[in-house]
C-alpha positions as CSV (number, residue, x, y, z in Angstrom):
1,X,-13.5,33.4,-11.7
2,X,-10.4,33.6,-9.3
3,X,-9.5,30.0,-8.1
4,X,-7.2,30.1,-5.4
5,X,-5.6,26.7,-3.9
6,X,-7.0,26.3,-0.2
7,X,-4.6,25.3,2.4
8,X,-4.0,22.7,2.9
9,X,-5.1,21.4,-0.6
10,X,-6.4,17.5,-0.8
11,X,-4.9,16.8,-4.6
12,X,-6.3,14.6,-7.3
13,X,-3.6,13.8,-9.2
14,X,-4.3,13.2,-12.9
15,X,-2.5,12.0,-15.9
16,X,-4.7,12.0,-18.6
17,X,-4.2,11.3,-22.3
18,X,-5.7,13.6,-23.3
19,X,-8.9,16.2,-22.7
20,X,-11.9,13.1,-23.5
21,X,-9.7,11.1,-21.0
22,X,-9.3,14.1,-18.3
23,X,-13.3,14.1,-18.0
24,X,-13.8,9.9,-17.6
25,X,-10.9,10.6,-14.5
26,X,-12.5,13.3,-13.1
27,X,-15.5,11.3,-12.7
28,X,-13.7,9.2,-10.0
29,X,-12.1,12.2,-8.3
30,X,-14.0,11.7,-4.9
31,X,-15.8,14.9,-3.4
32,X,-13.4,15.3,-0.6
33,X,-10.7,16.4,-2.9
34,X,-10.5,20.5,-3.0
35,X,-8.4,20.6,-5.6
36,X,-6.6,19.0,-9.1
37,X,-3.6,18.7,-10.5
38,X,-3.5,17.7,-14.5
39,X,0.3,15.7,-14.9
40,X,0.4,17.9,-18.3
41,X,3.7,16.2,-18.9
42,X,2.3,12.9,-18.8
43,X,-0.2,13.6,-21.2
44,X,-0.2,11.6,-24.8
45,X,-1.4,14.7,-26.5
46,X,-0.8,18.4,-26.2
47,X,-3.6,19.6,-24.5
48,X,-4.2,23.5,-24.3
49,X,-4.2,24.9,-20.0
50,X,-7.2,26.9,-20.9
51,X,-9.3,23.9,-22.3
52,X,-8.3,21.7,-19.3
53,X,-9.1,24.1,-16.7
54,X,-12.7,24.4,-18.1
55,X,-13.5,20.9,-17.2
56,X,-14.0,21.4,-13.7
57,X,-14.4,24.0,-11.4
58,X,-12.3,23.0,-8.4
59,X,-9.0,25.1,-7.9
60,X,-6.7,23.4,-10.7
61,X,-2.7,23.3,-10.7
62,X,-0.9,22.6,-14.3
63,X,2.1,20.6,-13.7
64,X,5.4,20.3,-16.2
65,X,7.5,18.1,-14.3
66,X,11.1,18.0,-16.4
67,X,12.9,14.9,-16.4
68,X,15.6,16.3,-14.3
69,X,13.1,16.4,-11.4
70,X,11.4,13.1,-12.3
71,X,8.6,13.9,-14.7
72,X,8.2,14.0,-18.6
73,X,9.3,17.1,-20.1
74,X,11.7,16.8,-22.1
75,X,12.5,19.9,-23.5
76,X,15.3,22.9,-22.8
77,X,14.7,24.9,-19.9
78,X,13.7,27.7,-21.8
79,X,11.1,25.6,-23.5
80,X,10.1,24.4,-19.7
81,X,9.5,28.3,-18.9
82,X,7.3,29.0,-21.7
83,X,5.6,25.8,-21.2
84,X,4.6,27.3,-17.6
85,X,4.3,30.9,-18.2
86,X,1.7,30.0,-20.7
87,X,-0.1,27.6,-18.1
88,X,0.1,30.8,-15.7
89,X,-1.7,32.8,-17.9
90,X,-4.6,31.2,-18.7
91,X,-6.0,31.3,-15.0
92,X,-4.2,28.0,-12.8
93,X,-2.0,27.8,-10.6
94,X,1.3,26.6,-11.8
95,X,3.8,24.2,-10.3
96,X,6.9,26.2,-10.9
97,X,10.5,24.6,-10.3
98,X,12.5,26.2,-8.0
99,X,15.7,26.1,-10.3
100,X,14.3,27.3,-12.9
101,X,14.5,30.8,-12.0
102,X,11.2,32.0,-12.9
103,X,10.4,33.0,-9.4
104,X,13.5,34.8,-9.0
105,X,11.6,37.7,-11.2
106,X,9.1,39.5,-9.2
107,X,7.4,40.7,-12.7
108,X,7.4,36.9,-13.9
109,X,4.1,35.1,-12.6
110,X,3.3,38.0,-10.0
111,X,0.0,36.3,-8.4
112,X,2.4,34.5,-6.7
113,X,-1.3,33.3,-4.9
114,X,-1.7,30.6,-7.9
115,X,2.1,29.6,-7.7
116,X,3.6,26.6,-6.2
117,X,7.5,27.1,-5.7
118,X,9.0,22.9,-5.9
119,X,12.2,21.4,-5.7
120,X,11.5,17.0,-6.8
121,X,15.2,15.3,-5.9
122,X,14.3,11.5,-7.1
123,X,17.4,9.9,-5.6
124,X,17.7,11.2,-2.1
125,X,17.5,14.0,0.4
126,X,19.8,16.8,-0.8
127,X,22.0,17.9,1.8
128,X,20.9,21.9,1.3
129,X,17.5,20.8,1.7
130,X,16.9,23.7,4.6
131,X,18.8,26.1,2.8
132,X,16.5,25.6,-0.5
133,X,13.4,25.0,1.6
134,X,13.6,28.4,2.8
135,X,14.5,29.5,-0.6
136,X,11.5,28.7,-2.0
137,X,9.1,29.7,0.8
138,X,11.3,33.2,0.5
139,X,9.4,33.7,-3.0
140,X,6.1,34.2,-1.5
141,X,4.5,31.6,-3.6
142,X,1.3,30.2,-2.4
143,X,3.4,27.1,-1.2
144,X,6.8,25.5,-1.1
145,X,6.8,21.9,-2.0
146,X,9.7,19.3,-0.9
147,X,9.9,16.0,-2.2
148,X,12.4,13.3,-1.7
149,X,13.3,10.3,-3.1
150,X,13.5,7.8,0.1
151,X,15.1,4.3,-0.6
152,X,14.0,2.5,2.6
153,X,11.5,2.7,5.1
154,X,13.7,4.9,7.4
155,X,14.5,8.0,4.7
156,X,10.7,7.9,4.2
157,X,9.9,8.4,8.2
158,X,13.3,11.2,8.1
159,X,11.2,12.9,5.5
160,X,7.6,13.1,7.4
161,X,9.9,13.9,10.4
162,X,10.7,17.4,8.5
163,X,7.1,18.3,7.4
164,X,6.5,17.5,11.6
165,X,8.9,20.2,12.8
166,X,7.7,22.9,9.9
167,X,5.3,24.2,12.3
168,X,2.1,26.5,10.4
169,X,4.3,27.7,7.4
170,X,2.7,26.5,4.1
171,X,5.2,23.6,3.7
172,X,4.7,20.3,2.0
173,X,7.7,17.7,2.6
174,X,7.1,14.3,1.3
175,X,8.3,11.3,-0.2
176,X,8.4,9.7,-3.4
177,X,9.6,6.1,-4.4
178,X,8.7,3.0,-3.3
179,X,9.4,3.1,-0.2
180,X,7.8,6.5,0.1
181,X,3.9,5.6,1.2
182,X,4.7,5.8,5.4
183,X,5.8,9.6,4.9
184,X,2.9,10.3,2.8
185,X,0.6,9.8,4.9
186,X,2.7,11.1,8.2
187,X,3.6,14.1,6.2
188,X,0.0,15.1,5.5
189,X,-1.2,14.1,8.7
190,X,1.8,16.6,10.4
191,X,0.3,19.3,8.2
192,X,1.4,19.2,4.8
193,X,0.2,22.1,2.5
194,X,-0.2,19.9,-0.1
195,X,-1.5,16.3,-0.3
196,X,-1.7,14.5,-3.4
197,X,-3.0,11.1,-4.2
198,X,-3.7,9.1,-7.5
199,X,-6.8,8.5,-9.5
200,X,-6.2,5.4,-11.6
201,X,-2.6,5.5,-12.0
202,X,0.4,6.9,-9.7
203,X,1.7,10.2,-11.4
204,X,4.8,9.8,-8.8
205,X,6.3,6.7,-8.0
206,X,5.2,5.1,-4.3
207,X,1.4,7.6,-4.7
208,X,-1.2,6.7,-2.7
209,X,-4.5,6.5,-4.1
210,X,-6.4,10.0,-3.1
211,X,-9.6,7.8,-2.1
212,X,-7.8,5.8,0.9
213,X,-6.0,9.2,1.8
214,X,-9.0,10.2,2.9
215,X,-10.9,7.3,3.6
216,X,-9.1,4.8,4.9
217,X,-5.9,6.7,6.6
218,X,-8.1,10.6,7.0
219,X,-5.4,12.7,6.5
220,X,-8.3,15.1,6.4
221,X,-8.5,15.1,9.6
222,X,-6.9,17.3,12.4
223,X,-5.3,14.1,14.5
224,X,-2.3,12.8,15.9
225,X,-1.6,9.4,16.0
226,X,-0.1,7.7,19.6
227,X,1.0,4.8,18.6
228,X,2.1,3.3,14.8
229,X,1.4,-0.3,13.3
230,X,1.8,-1.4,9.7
231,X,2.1,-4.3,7.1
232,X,5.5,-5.2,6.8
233,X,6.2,-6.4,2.8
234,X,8.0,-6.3,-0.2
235,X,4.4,-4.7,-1.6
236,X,2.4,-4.2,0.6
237,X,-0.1,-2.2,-1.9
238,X,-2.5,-4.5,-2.1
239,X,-3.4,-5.4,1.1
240,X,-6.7,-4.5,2.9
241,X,-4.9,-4.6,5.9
242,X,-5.0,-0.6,6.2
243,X,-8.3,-0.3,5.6
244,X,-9.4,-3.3,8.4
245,X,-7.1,-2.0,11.2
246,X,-7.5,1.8,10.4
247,X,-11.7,1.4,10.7
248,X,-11.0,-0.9,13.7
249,X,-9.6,1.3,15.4
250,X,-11.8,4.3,14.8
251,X,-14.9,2.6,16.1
252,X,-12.8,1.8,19.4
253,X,-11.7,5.8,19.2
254,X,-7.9,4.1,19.6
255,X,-5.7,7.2,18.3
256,X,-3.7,4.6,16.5
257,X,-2.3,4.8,12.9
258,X,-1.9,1.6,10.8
259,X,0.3,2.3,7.7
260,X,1.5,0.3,4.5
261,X,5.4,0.0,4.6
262,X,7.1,-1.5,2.0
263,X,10.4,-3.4,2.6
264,X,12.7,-4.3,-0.1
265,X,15.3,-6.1,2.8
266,X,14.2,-7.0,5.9
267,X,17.7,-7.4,7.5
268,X,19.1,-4.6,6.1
269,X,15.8,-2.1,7.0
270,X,14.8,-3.9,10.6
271,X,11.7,-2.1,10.7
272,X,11.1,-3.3,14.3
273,X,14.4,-1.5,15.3
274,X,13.2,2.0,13.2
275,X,13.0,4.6,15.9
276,X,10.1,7.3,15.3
277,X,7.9,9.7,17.4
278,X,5.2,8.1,17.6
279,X,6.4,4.9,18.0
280,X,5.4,1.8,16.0
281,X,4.1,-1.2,18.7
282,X,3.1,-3.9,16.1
283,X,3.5,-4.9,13.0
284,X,1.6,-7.4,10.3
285,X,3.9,-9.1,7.9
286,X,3.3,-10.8,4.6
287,X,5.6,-11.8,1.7
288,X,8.2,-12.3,1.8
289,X,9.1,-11.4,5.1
290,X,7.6,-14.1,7.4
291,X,10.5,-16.1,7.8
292,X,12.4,-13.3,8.8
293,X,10.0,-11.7,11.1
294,X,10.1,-14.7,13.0
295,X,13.9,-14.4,14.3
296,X,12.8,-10.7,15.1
297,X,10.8,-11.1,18.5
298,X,10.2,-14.1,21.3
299,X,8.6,-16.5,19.6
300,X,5.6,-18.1,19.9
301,X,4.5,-21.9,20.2
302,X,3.5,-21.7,17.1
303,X,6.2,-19.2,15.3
304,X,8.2,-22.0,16.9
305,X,6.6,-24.7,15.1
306,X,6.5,-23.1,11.7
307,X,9.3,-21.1,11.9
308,X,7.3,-18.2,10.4
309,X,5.7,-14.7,12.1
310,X,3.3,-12.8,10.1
311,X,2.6,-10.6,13.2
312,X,4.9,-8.5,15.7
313,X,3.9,-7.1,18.7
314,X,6.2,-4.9,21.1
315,X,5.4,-5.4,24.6
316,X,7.4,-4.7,28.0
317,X,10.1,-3.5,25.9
318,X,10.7,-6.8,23.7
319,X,9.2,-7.7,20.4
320,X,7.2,-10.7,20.2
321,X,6.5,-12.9,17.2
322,X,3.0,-14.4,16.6
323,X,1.6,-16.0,13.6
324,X,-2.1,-15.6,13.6
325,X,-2.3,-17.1,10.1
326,X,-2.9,-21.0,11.9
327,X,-5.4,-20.0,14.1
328,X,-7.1,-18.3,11.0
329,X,-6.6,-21.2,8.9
330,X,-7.1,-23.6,11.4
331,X,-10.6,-22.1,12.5
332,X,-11.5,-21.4,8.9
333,X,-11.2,-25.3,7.8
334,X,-12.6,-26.2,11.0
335,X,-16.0,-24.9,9.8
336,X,-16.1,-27.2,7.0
337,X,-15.2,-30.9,8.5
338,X,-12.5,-32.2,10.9
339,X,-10.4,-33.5,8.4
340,X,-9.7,-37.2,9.9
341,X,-8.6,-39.3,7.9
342,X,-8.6,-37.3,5.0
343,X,-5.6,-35.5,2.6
344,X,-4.2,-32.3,2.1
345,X,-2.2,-31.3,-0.9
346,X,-0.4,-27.7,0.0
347,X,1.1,-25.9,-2.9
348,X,3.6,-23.3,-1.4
349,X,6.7,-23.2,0.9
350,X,6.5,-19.5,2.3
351,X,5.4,-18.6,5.4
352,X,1.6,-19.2,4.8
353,X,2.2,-22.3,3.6
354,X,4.0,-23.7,7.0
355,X,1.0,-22.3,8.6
356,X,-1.2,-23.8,5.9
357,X,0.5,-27.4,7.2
358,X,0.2,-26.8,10.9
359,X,-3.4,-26.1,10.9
360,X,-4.0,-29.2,8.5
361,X,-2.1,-31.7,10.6
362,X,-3.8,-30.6,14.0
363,X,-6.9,-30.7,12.0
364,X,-6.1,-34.8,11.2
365,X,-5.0,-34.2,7.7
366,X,-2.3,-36.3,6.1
367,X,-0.7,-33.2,4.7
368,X,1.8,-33.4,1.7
369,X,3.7,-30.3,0.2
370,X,4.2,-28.7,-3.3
371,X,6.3,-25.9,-4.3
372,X,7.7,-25.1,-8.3
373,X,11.2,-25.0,-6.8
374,X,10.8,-28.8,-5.6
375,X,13.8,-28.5,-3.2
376,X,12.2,-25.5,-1.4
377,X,8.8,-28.2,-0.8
378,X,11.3,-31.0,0.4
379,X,13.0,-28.5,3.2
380,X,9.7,-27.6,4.1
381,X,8.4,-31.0,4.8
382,X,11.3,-32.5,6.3
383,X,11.2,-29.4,8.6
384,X,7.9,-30.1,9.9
385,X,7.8,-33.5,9.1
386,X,5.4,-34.3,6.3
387,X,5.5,-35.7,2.8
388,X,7.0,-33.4,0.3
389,X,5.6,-33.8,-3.6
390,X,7.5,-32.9,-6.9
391,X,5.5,-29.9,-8.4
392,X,5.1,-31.7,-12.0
393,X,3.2,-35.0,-9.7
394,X,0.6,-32.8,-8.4
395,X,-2.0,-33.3,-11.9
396,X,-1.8,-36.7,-10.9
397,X,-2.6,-36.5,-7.8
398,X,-5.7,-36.9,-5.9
399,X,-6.6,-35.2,-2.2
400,X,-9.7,-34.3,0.0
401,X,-8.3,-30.2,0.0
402,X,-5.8,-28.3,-2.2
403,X,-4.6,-25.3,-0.8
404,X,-3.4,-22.3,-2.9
405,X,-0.6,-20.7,-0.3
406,X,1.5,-19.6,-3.4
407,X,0.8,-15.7,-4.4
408,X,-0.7,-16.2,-7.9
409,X,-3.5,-15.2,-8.0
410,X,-2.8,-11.4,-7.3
411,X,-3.3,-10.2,-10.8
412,X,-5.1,-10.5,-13.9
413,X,-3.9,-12.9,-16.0
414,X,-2.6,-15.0,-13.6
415,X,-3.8,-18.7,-13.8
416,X,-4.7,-21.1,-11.1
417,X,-1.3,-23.2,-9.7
418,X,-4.3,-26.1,-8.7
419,X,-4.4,-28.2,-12.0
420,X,-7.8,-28.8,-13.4
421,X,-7.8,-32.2,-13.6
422,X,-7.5,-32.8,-10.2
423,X,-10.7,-30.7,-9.4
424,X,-12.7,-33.6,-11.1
425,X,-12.9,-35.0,-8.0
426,X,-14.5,-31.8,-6.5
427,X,-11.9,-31.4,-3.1
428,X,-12.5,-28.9,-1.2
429,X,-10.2,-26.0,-2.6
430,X,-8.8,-23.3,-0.1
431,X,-7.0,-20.3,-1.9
432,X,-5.2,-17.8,0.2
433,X,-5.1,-15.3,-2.3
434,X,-7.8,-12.5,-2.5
435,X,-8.5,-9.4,-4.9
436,X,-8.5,-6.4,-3.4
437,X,-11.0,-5.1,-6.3
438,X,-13.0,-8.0,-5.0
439,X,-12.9,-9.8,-7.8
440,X,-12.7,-14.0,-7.8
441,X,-9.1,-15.4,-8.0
442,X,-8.3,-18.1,-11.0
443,X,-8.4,-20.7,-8.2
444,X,-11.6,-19.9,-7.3
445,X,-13.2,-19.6,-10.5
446,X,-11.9,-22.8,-11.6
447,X,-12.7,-24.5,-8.6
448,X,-16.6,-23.5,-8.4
449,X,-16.9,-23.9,-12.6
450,X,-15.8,-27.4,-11.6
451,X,-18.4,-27.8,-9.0
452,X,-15.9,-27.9,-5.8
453,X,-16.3,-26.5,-2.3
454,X,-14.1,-23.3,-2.1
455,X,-13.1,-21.4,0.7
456,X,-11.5,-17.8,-0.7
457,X,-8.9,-15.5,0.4
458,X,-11.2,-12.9,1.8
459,X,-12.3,-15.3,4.3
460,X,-9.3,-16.7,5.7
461,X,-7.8,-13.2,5.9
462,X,-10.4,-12.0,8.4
463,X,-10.1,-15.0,9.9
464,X,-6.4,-14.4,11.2
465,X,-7.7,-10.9,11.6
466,X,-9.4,-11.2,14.7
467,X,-6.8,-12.2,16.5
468,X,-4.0,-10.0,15.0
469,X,-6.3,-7.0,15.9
470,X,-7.1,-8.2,19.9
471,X,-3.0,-8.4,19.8
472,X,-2.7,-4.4,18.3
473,X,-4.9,-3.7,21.1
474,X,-8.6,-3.9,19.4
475,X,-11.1,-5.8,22.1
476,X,-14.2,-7.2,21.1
477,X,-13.5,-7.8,16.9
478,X,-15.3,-10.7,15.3
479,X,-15.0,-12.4,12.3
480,X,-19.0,-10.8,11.4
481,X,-17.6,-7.1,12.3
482,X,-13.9,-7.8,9.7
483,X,-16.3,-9.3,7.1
484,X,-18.3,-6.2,7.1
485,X,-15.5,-4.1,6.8
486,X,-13.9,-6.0,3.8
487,X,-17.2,-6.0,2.0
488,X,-17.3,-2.7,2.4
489,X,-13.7,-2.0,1.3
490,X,-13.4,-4.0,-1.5
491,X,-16.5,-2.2,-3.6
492,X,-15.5,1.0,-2.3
């Protein structure tokens, strides 16, 4: 049976072990995706092209990446070509390097229908990047695949930018790296040939998972965006806030794009200065960029007071700084008692931990602050005047609420920076991590084994939510509508 690659292709990119290992990852290939790739260079064991295309019957392409253009093969180039001639021949379609010469033959691989001609450059944009673009499309294959290494947020946009002007030709230009993420999902939404997304594990460094391709950004989908926001970070990866803003938007038929973009140096990148068509008008930012972000626009009363912005908006041609994290703080403790009176321990001195204090102190707490770098907790409090508390004290201490505004947490493995001693006296525990697997922090666990009062991650972050969204232009959220989304998103 002929299997030809539809245009544009939706790819589940796999790396499996080996064949026992390809069936468990096809099982979480979603049913959107058209088509497969098998990383065959990735693979722990030789496994035969005929025997992995039998597993499935969705259009398949067998990839040999060498190491030259960033994959796993490591043999000669004459070892490369027999590697993919054989893959040709028993039926897939082949991802065939462009500088390899084997599409230079018109009797080598002459179905050029189940051929992709590529070109991977890991570091950067080659500077001949036209003239080998139209190299490879000149070879008739069934499309001619760009990618790019992009080191900062704006060689990832300059990437999309040339998948946007390529017009109906069967072009993919994208990406890869960590920064690479934005131009992903712009290049596939400007009409990439090819779109490729992870199951399980990135086959390319800075893949998106094939999943929130399609169902949290829809690159499926036949749209262009207006207007561009984003969560501003060093890893932004883990957030939810994609998925929140994205469906936010959609039920208020906004044609607005929110997009992951990772940061490695805020000063150096200024994403509220990168210039793109569409624009970008607002911005969420989590660590370790708050501090920053909060010299980047007007500031609010209460970016004044903590010094620290985890939202941007641009309005009226200025940027301004907001930091929605103490009214979501604020509002979330507020539920549970007034605090007068009582004590608050915060372990932290980033930017959710200032906001952490703020929304304490209004709330009558007699706040005192923690951080493992015990100089970093004593700027903190002197800056907004409150007791500071030398990390190795904190066992001994004893307070009404500790509050987790440090990131551990994130991962497995991680333990809980609240000692459990000091739960014996069951405070009220506030962690501002969450999982996005939805899986109970450390803090969390330890804090409800121990019989304590807990407010999680999940909650506070919809919390701040509501308002972030009003300021990106979404009327009408509430905390009952964000909740549903998250629940949704995290079993998903």
């Amino acid at each position: 049976m002929e299997r030809i690659l539809p245009i544009p292709a939706y790819i589940a990119s796999l790396a499996p072990r080996n064949v026992a290992d390809a069936r468990r990852l096809l099982a979480l290939v979603p049913p959107e995706a058209n088509a497969l790739e098998y990383r065959l260079d990735l693979s722990e064991e030789a496994m035969e092209p005929a025997a992995v295309l039998e597993l499935d019957l969705r259009p398949a392409i067998l990839t040999y990446r060498s190491l030259r253009e960033g994959g796993g093969f490591q043999g000669s180039i004459e070892e490369y070509r027999r590697f993919v001639t054989e893959a040709y021949r028993s039926g897939g379609t082949v991802d065939v390097e462009h500088a390899s010469g084997l599409l230079g033959d018109p009797d080598e691989l002459p179905d050029r229908r189940r051929t992709i001609a590529s070109l991977h450059s890991p570091f950067s944009l080659p500077e001949d990047w036209a003239a080998r673009l139209s190299a490879m499309v000149a070879t008739g294959a069934r499309a001619a695949k760009l990618v790019a290494g992009a080191a900062d947020l704006k060689a990832s946009l300059a990437i999309a930018e040339i998948q946007k002007r390529q017009g109906d030709a069967c072009v993919a230009a994208f990406p890869m790296g960590p920064a690479s993420p934005p131009g992903r999902v712009l290049s596939a939404l400007f009409g990439a040939a090819l779109v490729y997304g992870s199951i399980e594990r990135e086959t390319a460094a800075g893949q998106i998972a094939i999943r929130d391709l399609l169902g949290v950004y829809e690159v499926q989908e036949n749209r262009q965006p207006e207007s561009l926001f984003g969560i501003i970070g060093e890893n932004p990866s883990r957030s939810l806030s994609p998925l929140l803003h994205n469906a936010l938007f959609r039920a208020r038929g906004l044609p607005f794009l929110y997009l992951p973009l990772p940061v490695s140096d805020f000063e150096r990148e200024a994403p509220h200065r990168v210039s793109f068509d569409p624009p970008f008008r607002g911005f969420s930012v989590t660590q370790p960029w708050k501090l920053q972000a909060a010299q980047a626009g007007v500031p609010s009363e209460d970016v004044a007071m903590t010094r620290a912005a985890n939202t941007l908006v641009f309005e009226r041609g200025r940027w301004r700084a907001e930091n929605t994290d103490v009214d979501g703080i604020f509002d979330t403790l507020a539920d549970h008692d007034t605090g007068e009176g009582r004590s608050a321990i915060v372990l932290g001195a980033g930017g959710a931990a200032r906001a952490a204090v703020v929304a304490a102190k209004r709330l009558g707490y007699e706040v005192a602050v923690a951080a493992r770098r015990d100089e970093e907790a004593d700027r903190l409090a002197a800056a907004l005047r409150v007791d500071s508390m030398a990390w190795g004290d904190v066992e001994q201490s004893e307070a009404d609420l500790y509050v987790n505004a440090t990131s551990a947490g994130w991962s497995d493995g991680e333990s809980s920076p609240i000692p459990s001693r000091v739960l014996e006296g069951r405070p009220l525990v506030f962690d501002f991590v969450y999982r996005r697997d939805g899986a109970e922090t450390a803090t969390i666990q330890a804090a409800r084994a121990a019989g304590c009062p807990t407010i999680d991650g999940l909650r506070m972050f919809a919390a701040q939510a509501v308002r972030q969204a009003q300021l990106f232009g979404a009327d009408g959220v509430s905390v009952g509508e964000v909740m549903g989304i998250l629940g949704a998103g995290v079993q998903r």
